[in-house]
LUMTORPA-543900 format. One record per residue (C-alpha): residue number from 0; residue in three letters; z, y, x. Coordinates in steps of 0.5 Angstrom, whole numbers. Layout:
BEGIN
     n   res       Z       Y       X
   NUM   Ala       Z       Y       X
...
This chain:
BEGIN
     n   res       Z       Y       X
     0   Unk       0       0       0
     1   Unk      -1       7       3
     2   Unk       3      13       3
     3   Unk       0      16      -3
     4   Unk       0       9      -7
     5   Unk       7       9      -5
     6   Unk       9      16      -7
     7   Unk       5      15     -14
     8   Unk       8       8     -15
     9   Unk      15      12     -14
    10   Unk      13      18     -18
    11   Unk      11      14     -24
    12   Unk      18       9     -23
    13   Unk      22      16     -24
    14   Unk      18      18     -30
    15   Unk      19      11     -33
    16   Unk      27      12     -32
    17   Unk      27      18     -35
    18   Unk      23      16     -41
    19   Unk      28      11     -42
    20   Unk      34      15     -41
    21   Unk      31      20     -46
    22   Unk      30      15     -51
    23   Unk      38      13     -50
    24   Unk      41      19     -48
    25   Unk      41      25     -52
    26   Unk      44      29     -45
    27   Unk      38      27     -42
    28   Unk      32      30     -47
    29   Unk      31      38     -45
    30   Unk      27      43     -45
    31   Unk      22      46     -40
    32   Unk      21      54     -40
    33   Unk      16      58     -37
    34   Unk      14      65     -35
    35   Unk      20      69     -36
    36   Unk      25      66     -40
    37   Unk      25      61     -35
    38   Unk      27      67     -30
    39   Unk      32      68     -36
    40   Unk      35      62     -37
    41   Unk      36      62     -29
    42   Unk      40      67     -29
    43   Unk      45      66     -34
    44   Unk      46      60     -30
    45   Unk      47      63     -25
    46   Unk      52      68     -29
    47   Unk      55      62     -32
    48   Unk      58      59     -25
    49   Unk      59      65     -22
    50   Unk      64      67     -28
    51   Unk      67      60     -28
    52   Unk      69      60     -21
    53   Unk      72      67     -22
    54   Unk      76      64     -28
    55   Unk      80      60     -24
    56   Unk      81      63     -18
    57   Unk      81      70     -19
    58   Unk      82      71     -27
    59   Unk      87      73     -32
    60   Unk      85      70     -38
    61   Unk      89      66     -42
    62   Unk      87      59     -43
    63   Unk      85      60     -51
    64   Unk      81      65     -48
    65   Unk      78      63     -43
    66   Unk      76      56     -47
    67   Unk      73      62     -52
    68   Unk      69      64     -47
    69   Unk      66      59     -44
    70   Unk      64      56     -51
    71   Unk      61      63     -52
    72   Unk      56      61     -46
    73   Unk      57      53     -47
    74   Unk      53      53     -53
    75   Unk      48      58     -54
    76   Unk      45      54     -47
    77   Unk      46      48     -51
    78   Unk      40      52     -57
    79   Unk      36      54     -50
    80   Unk      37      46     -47
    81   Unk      37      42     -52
    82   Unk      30      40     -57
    83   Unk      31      41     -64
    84   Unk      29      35     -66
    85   Unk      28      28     -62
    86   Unk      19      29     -61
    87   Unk      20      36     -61
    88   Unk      15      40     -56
    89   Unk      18      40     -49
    90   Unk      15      45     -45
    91   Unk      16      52     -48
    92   Unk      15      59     -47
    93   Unk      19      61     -52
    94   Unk      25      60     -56
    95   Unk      24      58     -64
    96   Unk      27      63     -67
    97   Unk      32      59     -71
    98   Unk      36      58     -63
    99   Unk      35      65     -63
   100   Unk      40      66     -70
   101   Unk      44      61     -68
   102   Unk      46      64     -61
   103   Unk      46      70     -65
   104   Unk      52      67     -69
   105   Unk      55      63     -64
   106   Unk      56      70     -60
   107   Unk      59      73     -66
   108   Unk      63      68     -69
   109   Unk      67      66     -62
   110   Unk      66      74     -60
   111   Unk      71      75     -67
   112   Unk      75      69     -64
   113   Unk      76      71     -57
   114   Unk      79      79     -60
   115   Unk      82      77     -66
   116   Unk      87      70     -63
   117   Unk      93      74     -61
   118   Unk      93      78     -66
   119   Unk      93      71     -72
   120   Unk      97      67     -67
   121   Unk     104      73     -68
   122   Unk     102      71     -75
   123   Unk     100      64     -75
   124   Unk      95      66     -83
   125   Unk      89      67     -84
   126   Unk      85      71     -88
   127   Unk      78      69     -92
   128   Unk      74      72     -85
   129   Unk      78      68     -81
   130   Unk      77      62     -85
   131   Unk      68      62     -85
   132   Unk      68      65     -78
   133   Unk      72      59     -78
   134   Unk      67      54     -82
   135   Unk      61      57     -78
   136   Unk      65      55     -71
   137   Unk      65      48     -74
   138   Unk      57      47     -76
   139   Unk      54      51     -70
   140   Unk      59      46     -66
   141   Unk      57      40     -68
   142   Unk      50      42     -69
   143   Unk      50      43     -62
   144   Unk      53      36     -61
   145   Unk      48      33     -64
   146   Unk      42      34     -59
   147   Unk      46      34     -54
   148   Unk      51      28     -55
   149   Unk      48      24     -61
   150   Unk      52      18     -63
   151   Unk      58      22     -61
   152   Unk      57      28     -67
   153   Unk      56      23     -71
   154   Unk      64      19     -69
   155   Unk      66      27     -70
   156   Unk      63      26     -77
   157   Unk      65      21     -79
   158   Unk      73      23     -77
   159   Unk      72      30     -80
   160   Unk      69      27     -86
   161   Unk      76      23     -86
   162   Unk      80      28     -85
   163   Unk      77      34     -90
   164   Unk      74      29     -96
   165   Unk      76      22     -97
   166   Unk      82      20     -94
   167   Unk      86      23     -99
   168   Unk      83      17    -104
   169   Unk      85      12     -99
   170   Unk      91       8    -101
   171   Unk      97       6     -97
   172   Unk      97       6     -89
   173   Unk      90      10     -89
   174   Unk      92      15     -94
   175   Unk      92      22     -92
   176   Unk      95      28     -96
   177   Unk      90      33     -99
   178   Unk      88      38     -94
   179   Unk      86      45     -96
   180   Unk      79      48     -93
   181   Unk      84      53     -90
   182   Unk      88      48     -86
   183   Unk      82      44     -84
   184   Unk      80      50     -81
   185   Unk      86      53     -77
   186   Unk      87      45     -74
   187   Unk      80      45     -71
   188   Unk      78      52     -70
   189   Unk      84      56     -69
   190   Unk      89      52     -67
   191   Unk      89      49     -59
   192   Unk      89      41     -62
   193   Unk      82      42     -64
   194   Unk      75      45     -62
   195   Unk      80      49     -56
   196   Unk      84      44     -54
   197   Unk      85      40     -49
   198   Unk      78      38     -48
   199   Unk      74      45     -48
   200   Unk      80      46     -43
   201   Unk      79      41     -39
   202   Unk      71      42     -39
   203   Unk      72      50     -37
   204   Unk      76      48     -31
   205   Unk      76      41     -28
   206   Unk      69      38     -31
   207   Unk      65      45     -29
   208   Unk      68      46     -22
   209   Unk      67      39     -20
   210   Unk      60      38     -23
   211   Unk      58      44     -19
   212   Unk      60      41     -12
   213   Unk      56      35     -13
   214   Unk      51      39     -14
   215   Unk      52      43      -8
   216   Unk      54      36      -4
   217   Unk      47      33      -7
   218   Unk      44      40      -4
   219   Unk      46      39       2
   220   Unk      43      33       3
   221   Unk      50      29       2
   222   Unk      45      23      -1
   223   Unk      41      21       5
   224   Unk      47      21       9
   225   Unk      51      16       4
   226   Unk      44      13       4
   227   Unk      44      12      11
   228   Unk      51      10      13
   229   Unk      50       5       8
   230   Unk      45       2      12
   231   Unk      48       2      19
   232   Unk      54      -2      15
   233   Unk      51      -7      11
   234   Unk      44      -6      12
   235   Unk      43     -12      18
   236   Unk      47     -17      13
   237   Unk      45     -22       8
   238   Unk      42     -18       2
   239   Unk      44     -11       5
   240   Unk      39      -7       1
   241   Unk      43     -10      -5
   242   Unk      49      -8      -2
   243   Unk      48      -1       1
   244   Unk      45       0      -7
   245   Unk      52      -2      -9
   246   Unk      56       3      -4
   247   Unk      50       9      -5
   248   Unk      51       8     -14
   249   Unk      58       8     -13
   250   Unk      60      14      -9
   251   Unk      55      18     -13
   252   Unk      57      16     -19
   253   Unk      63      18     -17
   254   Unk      61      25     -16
   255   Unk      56      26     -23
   256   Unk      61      22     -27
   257   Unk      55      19     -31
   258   Unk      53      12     -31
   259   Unk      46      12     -34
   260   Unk      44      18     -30
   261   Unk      46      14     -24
   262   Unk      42       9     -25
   263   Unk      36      13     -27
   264   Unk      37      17     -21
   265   Unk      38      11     -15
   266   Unk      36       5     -20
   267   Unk      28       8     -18
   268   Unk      29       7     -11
   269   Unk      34       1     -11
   270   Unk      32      -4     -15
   271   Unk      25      -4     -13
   272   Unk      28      -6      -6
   273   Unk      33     -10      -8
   274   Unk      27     -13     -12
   275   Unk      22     -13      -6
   276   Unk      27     -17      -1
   277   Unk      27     -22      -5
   278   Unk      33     -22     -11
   279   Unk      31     -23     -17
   280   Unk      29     -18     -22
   281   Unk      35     -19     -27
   282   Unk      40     -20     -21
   283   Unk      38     -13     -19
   284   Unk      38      -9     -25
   285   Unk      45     -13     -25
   286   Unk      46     -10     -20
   287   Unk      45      -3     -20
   288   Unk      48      -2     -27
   289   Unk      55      -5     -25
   290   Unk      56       0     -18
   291   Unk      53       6     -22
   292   Unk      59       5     -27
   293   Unk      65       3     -24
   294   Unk      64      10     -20
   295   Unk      67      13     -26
   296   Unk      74      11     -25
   297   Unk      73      11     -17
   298   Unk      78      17     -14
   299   Unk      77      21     -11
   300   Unk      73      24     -15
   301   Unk      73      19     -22
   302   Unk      66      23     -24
   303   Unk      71      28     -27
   304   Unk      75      23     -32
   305   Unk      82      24     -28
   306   Unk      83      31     -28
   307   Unk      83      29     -37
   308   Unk      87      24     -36
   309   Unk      92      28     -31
   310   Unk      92      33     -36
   311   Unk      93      29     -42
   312   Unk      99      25     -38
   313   Unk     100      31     -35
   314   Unk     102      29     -28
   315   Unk      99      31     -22
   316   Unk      92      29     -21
   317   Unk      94      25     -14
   318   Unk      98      20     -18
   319   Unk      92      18     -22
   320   Unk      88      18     -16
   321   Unk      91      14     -12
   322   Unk      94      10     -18
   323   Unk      85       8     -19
   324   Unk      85       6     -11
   325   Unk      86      -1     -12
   326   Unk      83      -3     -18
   327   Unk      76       0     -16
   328   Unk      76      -3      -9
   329   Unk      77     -10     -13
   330   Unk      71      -8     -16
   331   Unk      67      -6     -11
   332   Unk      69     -11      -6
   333   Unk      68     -17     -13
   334   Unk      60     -14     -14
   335   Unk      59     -14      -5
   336   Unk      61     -21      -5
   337   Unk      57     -23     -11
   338   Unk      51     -20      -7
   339   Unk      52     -24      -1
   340   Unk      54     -31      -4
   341   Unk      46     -29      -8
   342   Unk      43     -28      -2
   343   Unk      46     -34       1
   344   Unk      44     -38      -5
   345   Unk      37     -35      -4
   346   Unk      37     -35       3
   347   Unk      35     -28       5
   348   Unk      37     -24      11
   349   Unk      38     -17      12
   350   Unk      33     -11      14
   351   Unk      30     -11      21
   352   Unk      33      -8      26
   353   Unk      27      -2      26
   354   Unk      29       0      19
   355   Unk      37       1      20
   356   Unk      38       8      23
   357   Unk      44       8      29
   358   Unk      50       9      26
   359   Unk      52      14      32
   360   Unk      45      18      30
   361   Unk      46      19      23
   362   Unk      54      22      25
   363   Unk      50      27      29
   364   Unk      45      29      24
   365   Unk      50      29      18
   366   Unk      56      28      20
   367   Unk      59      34      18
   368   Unk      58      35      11
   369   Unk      64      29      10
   370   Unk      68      36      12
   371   Unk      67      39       5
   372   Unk      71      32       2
   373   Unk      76      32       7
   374   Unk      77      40       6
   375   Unk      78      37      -1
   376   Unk      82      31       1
   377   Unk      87      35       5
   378   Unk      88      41       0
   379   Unk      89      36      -6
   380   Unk      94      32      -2
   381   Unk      97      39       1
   382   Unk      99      40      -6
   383   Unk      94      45      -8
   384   Unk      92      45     -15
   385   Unk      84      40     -15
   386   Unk      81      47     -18
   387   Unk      83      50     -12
   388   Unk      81      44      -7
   389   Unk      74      44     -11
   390   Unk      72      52     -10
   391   Unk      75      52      -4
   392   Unk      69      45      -2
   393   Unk      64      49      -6
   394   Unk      65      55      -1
   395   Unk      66      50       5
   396   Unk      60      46       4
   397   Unk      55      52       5
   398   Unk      56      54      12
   399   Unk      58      46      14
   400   Unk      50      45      12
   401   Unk      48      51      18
   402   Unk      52      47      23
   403   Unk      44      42      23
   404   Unk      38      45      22
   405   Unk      35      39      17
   406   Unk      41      40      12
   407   Unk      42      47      13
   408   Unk      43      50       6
   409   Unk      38      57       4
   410   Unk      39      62      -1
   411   Unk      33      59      -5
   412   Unk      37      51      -5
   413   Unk      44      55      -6
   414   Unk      40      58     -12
   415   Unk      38      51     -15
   416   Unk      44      48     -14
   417   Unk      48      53     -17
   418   Unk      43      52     -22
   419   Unk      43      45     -23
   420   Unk      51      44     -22
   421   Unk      52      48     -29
   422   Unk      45      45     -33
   423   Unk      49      39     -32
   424   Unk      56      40     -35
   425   Unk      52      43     -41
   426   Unk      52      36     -44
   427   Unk      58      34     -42
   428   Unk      61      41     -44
   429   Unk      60      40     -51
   430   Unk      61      33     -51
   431   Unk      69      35     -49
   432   Unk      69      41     -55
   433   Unk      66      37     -61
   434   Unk      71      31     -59
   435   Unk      77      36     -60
   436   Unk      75      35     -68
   437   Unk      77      28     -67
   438   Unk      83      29     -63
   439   Unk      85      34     -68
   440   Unk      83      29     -74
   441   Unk      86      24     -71
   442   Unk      93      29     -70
   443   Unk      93      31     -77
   444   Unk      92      25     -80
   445   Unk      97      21     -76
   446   Unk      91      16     -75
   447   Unk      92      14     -68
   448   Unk     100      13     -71
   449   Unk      99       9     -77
   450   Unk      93       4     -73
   451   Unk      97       3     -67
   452   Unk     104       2     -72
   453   Unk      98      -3     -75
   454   Unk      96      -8     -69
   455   Unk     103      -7     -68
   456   Unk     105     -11     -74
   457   Unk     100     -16     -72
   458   Unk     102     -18     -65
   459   Unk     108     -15     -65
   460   Unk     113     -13     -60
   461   Unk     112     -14     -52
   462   Unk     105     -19     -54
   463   Unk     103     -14     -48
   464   Unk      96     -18     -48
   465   Unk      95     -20     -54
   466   Unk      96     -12     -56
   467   Unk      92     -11     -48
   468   Unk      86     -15     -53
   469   Unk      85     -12     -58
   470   Unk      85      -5     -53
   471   Unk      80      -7     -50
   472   Unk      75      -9     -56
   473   Unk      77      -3     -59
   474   Unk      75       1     -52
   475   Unk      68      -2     -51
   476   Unk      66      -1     -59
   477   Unk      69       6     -58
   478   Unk      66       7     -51
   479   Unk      59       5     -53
   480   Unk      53      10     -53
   481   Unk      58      16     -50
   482   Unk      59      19     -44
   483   Unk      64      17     -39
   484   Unk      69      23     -41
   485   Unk      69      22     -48
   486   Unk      69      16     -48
   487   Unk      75      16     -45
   488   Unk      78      21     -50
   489   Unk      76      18     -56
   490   Unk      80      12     -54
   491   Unk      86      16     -51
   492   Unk      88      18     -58
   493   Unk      87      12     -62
   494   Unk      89       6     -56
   495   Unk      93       9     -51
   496   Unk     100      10     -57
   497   Unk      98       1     -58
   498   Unk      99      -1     -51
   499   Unk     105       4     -50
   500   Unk     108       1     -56
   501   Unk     108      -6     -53
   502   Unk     110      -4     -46
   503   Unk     105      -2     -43
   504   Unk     108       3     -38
   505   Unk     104      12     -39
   506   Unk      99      10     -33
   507   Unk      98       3     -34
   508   Unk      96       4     -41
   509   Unk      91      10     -40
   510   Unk      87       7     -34
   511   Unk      88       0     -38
   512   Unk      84       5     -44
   513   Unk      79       9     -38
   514   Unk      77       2     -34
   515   Unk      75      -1     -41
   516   Unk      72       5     -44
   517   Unk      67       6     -38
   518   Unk      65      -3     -38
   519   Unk      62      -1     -45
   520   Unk      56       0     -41
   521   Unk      54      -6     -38
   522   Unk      58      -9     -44
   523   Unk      53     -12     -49
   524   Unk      50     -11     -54
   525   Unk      49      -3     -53
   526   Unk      50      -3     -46
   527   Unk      47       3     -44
   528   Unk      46       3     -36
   529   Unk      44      -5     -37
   530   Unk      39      -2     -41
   531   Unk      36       4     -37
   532   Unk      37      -2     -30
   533   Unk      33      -7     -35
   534   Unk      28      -2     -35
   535   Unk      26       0     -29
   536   Unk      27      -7     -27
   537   Unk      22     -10     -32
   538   Unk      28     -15     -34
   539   Unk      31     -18     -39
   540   Unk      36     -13     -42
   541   Unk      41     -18     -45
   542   Unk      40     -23     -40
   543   Unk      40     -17     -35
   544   Unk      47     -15     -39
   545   Unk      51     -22     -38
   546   Unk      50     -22     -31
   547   Unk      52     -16     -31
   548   Unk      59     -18     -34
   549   Unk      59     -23     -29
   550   Unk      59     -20     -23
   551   Unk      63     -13     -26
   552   Unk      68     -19     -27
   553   Unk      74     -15     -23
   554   Unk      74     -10     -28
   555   Unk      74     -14     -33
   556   Unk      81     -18     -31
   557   Unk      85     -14     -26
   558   Unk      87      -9     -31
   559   Unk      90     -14     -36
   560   Unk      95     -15     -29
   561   Unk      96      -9     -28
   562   Unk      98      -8     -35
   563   Unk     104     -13     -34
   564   Unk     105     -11     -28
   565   Unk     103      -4     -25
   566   Unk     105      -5     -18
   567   Unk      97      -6     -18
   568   Unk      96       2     -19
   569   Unk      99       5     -12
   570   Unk     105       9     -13
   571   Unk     104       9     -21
   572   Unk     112       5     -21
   573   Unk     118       9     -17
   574   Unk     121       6     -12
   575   Unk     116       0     -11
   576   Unk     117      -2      -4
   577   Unk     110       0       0
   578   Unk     111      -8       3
   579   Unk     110     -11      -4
   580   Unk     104      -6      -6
   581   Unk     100      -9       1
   582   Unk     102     -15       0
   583   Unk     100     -16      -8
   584   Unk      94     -11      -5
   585   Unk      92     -17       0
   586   Unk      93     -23      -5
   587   Unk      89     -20     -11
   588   Unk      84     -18      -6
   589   Unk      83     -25      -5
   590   Unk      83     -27     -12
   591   Unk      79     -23     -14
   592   Unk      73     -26      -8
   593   Unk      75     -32     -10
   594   Unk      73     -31     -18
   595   Unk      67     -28     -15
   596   Unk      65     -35     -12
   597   Unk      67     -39     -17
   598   Unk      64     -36     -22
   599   Unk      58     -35     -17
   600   Unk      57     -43     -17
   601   Unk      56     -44      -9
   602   Unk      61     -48      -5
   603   Unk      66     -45      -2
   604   Unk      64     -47       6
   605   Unk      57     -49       9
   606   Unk      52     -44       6
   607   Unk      47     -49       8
   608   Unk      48     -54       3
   609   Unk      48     -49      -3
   610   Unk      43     -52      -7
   611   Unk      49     -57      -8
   612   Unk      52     -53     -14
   613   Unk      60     -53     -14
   614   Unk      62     -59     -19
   615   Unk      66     -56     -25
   616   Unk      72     -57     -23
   617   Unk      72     -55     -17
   618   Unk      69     -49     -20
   619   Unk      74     -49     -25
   620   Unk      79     -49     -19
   621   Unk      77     -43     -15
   622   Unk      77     -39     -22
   623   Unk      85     -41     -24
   624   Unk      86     -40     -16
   625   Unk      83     -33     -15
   626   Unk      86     -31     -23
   627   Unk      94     -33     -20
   628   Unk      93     -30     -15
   629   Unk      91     -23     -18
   630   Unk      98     -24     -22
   631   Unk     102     -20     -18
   632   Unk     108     -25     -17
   633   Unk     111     -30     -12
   634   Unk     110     -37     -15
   635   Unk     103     -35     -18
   636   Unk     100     -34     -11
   637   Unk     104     -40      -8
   638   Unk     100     -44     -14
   639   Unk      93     -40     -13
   640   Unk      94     -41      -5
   641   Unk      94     -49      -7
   642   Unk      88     -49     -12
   643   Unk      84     -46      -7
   644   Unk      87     -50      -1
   645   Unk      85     -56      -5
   646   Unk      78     -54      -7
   647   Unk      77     -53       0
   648   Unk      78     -60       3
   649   Unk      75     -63      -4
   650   Unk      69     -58      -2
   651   Unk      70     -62       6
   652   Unk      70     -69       3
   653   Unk      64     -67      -2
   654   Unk      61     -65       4
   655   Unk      62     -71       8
   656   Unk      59     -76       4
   657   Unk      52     -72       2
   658   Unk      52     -71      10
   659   Unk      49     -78      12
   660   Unk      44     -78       6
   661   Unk      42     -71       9
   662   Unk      41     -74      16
């Protein structure tokens, strides 16, 4: 293939993935300006980030107002980004004048907001304006939703049609008293519970700032360098495209928070090499769609979902950080070993020599730009606030890139990554205000209250993982088809109050919620980032889905040991010995590779008779092995320790008696 063949073939690969997450994701389908409202557009952006940074180191704004204010540009971009309809013309020179008028009441409605909260505050009444301004609020939210979130305005819908409408006509439990328009609108608008509460916060500082130094990180040529020190790691071993495209994913899904974005944006290089090498077409699309996800709860940075939890939990950002280490290193370190066992099974082998760059080398070109995440690092860890860490990264990063020529940052690419930073977070953005109307639902009816008494009553007290059951059922169903963040948020206010009722400890609970809220997108039958991985690849989506599920297989077990047992989530329990976390850190470790290779079918020695498929049971031995030993327990690890010892002297005897046939 020639170079112009291979640029094409990469350019109609990178179509097809946005095609396929447009067709999926409401976030991904925007408009595309020209002539001057392009310029404009750019320069709102612009406007936009610089305010936002302003806000949070140098600002007075209180918190209502300053979510107010960031509403007040969240949603008119929103109308300007976001297709009217799904088949709507994209490229456009101008705005439909229907966006125009409802910017026009976005900016007046949430203008009256933002002059006239102090004063309703002292009051705590509304008058007949303040309850259509109110109203006016809540459509152009939700419409704005629609386009930009999809099947989460339709949740949103359906919680606040409970809350307004037809709950009062539900019997027992479920009933809700009948709530006046005026009431309904003083939760969700003028109240902190709603619209302007928690999320449209957490969205108008953390999301905002952090989505911002990706974008900076990304421009500064971040990828390349994780691309590159990927290949000089893992590149020579069995399968290393394989691998350096789960370290690749998972750290930039870390930074951009969005698994589906993820997979469209690296699956377009990554699967057709892992494809190329010799792995077959679902197993790569597999995958992709499992490293991409698991960024969403991998610290440092936790794709922005922590500093939601943080806040919700309110707690310093540094406990959920470092409580989310250990269980994301099990599940990377669970995915890179079925990697390598399915490349030992192919027998592939790694990249040639000529191909994997010096490690010396790339430090020297790209080094340096580690320093904007070590800046983050040590503020965070120093004690300082992880908004101030962010900002202070973003300002950092510029002139680290000047320390090389080739990564060196000009105005034009500062102009482009502040501009891409705050396109990003518009999705996201509205995602964090509409959730409020459930959170706010949920708060008035006592919903998440009367479910959680519920499960209660079915499994009853101190059924840890029974209740750790139906969560996790409930978290895919409710993660499916939406954004990490919100996702994480639905669930939070309906099951974090279930498991806490059966024991779960506050941080257990919620990372319990988050790791299983962000499975749901490789979680059949909606499984997003299998679908978009599926696509690009030319699989199988269910079949890509189950094998997905198996080597995701970590995050699906170790959350419900940590959930009895929180010394898995470092730090998470005061008191707990630094010596018993390391050594439940190093046995579960093993457990958790152990379930890998039973799960993976191959031997546990001599690769070369891998055509010689483990038997049943000793398949069976290395899973309940691996399974006691990521129980965090004395007795479980002796017991682990001999099924697997066990395993391996059948796995020799096996070994010993096919020897001579294969002589």
């Amino acid at each position: 293939m020639t170079g112009d063949e291979s640029v094409k073939s990469q350019s109609e690969l990178d179509d097809k993935a946005q095609k396929l997450v447009e067709e999926k994701d409401a976030d991904s389908r925007t408009r595309v300006y020209t002539g001057v409202m392009d310029k404009v557009l750019i320069g709102v952006l612009i406007v936009w980030a610089l305010f936002q940074i302003w806000a949070n180191t140098f600002g007075t704004l209180g918190a209502v107002k300053l979510r107010t204010a960031h509403i007040m540009f969240l949603l008119p971009l929103a109308f300007t980004l976001y297709p009217t309809f799904k088949k709507e013309r994209r490229s456009r020179r101008l705005m439909p004048v229907w966006d125009i008028a409802l910017i026009a009441a976005t900016l007046v409605c949430f203008g009256y907001l933002f002059l006239r909260y102090d004063t309703m505050a002292k009051t705590g009444r509304l008058n007949d304006m303040d309850v259509f301004v109110g109203v006016v609020c809540l459509v152009v939210s939700f419409e704005a939703a629609r386009r930009a979130s999809g099947n989460l305005a339709i949740i949103a819908l359906v919680f606040l049609s409970y809350f307004a409408v037809w709950g009062r006509y539900i019997p027992g439990t479920f009933g809700t008293s009948a709530f006046t328009l005026k009431r309904v609108i003083k939760a969700l608008v003028w109240d902190t519970n709603g619209i302007l509460g928690t999320g449209a916060g957490v969205s108008a500082t953390y999301i905002f700032v952090f989505v911002l130094f990706g974008a900076f990180l990304k421009y500064s040529g971040f990828s390349q360098f994780i691309n590159d020190i990927a290949l000089t790691l893992v590149g020579r071993t069995p399968g290393g495209p394989a691998k350096v495209a789960v370290i690749a994913s998972a750290l930039m899904g870390m930074i951009n928070g969005s698994a589906i974005a993820n997979v469209a944006t690296t699956g377009t290089i990554t699967i057709p090499l892992m494809k190329k090498t010799g792995y077959k077409k679902d197993f790569a699309a597999a995958v992709e769609a499992v490293a991409s996800t698991g960024g969403q709860f991998t610290p440092p940075i936790m794709g922005a979902v922590g500093f939601v939890m943080a806040e919700f939990m309110c707690v310093n950002y540094t406990q959920v950080m470092l409580a989310a280490a250990i269980p994301a290193f099990l599940y990377y370190l669970s995915l890179i070993y079925s990697v390598h066992l399915e490349a030992k099974r192919l027998g592939l082998s790694g990249l040639s020599p000529e191909n994997i760059p010096q490690a010396a080398a790339v430090m020297r070109a790209r080094g340096h730009l580690l320093i904007p995440l070590v800046v983050l690092l040590v503020l965070m860890f120093a004690g300082y606030t992880p908004l101030f860490a962010a900002i202070a990264a973003i300002f950092v990063t510029i002139p680290v890139s000047w320390l090389r020529k080739e990564t060196r940052m000009s105005l034009d690419t500062i102009v482009k990554a502040t501009v891409e930073g705050s396109r990003s977070a518009v999705g996201v953005g509205i995602s964090c205000i509409i959730i409020g109307v459930i959170i706010g639902s949920v708060n008035m009816t006592s919903l998440g209250l009367n479910f959680g008494n519920m499960i209660l009553k079915v499994v009853g007290n101190g059924h840890l993982f029974l209740g750790g059951l139906m969560v996790m059922i409930m978290s895919i169903i409710l993660g499916m088809g939406v954004p990490g963040v919100a996702a994480y948020v639905i669930v939070y206010a309906v099951a974090v109050p279930v498991l806490r009722g059966v024991g779960a400890t506050e941080m257990a609970a919620n990372m319990f919620c988050l790791i299983y809220a962000c499975l749901s997108n490789i979680t059949p039958p909606v499984a997003m980032s299998s679908y978009v991985a599926a696509g690009i690849a030319d699989s199988n989506m269910t079949k890509t889905s189950l094998i997905a599920m198996r080597l995701g297989v970590a995050g699906f077990i170790v959350p419900f040991f940590f959930l009895d047992n929180p010394v898995l989530l470092f730090g998470s329990v005061e008191g707990t010995a630094l010596s018993l976390t390391i050594r439940c850190f190093v046995t579960a470790s093993v457990g958790v590779l152990a379930v890998a290779h039973g799960l993976s079918g191959l031997p546990l020695e001599r690769y070369s008779h891998g055509a010689t498929a483990l038997r049943l049971l000793g398949r069976g031995m290395l899973i309940a092995g691996g399974l006691l030993f990521v129980n965090p327990t004395v007795i479980t690890d002796i017991i682990g320790l001999v099924l697997i010892v066990a395993e391996v002297a059948l796995n020799r005897l096996v070994l010993a008696k096919i020897r001579p046939l294969t002589a």
